[in-house]
C-alpha positions, -999 to 999 in steps of 0.1 A, spaced: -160 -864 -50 -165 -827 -62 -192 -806 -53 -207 -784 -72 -241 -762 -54 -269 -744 -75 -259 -708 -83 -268 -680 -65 -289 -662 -80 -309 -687 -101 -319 -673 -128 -296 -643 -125 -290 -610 -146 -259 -602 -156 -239 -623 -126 -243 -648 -102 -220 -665 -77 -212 -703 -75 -201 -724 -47 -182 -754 -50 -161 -781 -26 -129 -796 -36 -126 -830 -12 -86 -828 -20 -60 -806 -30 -53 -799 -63 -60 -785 -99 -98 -776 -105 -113 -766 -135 -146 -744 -136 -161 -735 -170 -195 -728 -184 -210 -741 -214 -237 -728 -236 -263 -754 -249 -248 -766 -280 -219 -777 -254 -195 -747 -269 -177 -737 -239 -181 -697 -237 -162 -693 -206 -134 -701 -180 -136 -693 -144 -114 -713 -130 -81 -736 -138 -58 -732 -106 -43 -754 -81 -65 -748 -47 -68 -761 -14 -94 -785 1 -120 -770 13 -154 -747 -4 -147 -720 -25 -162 -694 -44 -163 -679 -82 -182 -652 -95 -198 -654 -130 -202 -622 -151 -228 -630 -184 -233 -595 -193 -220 -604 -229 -242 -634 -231 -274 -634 -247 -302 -652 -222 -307 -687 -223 -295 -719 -202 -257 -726 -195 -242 -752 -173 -213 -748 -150 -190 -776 -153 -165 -787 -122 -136 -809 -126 -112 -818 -101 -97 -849 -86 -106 -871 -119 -143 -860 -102 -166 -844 -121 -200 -822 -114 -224 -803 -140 -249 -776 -129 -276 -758 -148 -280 -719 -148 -302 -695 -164 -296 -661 -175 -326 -639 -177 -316 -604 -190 
């Protein structure tokens, strides 16, 4: 099962960093979502390794509000919610 761990910072301004675990090897997908579940942005959609890894988030061309970070790997799925105070 994926992991997907609160952002650092929470709530940030303009970028935050988010840590994640893959169990297996293989594709992951990392996107973020506004809250009308349009998806504004793609981190991630690579084949990696097992093992925790690292993405860094820029929403300096978002307007504030709440977002969630959605991680997909594995047929394994994890949803996290972020804020972004500017």
């Amino acid at each position: 099962v994926v992991r997907l761990y609160q952002n650092i910072p929470n709530p940030f301004n303009p970028s935050t960093t988010i840590r994640f675990n893959i169990p297996a090897g293989g594709s992951a997908l990392l996107k973020v979502y506004d809250v009308s579940g349009k998806e504004v942005y793609t981190l991630l959609n690579e084949n990696l390794e097992a093992g925790m890894h690292t993405a860094q988030f820029d929403g300096s061309k978002l307007s504030s509000g709440t977002y969630y970070c959605k991680l997909t790997s594995a047929n394994s799925t994890e949803i996290m919610k972020m804020i972004l105070m500017k």
